[in-house]
N, C-alpha and C positions, 0 to 999 in steps of 0.2 A: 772878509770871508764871503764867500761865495754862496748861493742859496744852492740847498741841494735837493738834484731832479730826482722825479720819481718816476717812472713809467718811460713809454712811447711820445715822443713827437711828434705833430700832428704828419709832416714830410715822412717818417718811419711808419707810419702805419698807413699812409696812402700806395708806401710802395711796397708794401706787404701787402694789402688786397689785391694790387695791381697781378702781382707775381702769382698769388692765389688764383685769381680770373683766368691769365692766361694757360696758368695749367689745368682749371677746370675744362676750358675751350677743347683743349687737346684732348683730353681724355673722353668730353663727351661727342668730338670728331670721331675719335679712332673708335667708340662703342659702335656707332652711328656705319661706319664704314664695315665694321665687322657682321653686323647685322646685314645689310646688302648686300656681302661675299657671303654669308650663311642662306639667306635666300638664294641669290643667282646660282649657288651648288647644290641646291633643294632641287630648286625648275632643272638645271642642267642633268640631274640625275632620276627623275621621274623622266622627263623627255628619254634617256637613254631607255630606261626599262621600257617606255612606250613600243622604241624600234626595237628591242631585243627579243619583245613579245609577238611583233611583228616580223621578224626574220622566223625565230620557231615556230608561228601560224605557217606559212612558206615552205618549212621544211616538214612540215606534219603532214601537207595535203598530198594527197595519194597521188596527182599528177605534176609532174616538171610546170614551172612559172611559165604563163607564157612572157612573150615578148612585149613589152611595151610598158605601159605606166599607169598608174591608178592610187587614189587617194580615200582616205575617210578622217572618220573626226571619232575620236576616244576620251575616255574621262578617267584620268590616274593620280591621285590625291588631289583628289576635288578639283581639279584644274581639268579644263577640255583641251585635248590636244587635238593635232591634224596632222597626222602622217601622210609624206607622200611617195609610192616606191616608185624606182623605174627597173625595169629588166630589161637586159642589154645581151647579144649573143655575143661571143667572144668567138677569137682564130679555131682555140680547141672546139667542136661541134658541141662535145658532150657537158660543155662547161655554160654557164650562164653567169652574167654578173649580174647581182641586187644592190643597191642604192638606195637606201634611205635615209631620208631628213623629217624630220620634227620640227611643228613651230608651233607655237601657243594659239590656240583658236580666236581667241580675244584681242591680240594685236590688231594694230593697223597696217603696220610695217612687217617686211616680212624678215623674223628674227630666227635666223635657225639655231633651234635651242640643242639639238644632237645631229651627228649624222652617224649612218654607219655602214660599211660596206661587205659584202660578203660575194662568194661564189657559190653557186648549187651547182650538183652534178647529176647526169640523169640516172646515175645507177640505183639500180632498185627501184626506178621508178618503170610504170607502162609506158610502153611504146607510144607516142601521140602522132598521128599522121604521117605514117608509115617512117620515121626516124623516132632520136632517141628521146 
């Protein structure tokens, strides 16, 4: 007669942690990973509202953009931003292009966290230096 087993193996329960370890790894990978795509859509989406705040400043002020490029530094959920627009004439006279990008004030690198692009028109707007 044979003696008779009770339990686990010492071989059966080393490959039963094993198998447990490596799905711990994965699950607290992929938390790990979800957390960093839930941040970078955090910043990616204050950065947008930065510029969105920024184009309607643009579209509020009582004269047409002028031409050329200008920057500042903003603070939107606790984080400092640095917007920078440029204004660009287009073929149409009455039309203007805006350009803006977003990057984190705090980088070293420059990271464009949004951009965005729009056209102004001078209707409804004064006459600035004898055009529109």
């Amino acid at each position: 007669m044979s003696p008779r087993r009770n339990g686990f193996t010492l071989l059966e329960v080393l490959v039963a942690v094993t198998v447990l370890a490596l799905a711990l790894t994965a699950i607290i990978a992929g938390g790990g990973s979800y957390a960093r795509s839930a941040t970078t859509m955090r910043d990616k989406t204050l950065a947008l509202w930065v510029a969105h705040n920024r184009l309607a400043e643009l579209d509020l002020q009582p004269a047409w953009p002028d031409i050329g490029k200008s920057s500042d530094d903003v603070t939107m959920g606790g984080i400092q931003w640095t917007w920078h627009v440029s204004v660009q004439g287009t073929q149409d006279p009455t039309l203007r292009r805006i350009d803006i990008r977003v990057e984190r004030k705090s980088e070293k690198q420059d990271y464009v966290y949004a951009t965005l692009s729009s056209f102004s028109s001078c209707a409804g707007k004064p006459a600035q230096n004898g055009g529109c």
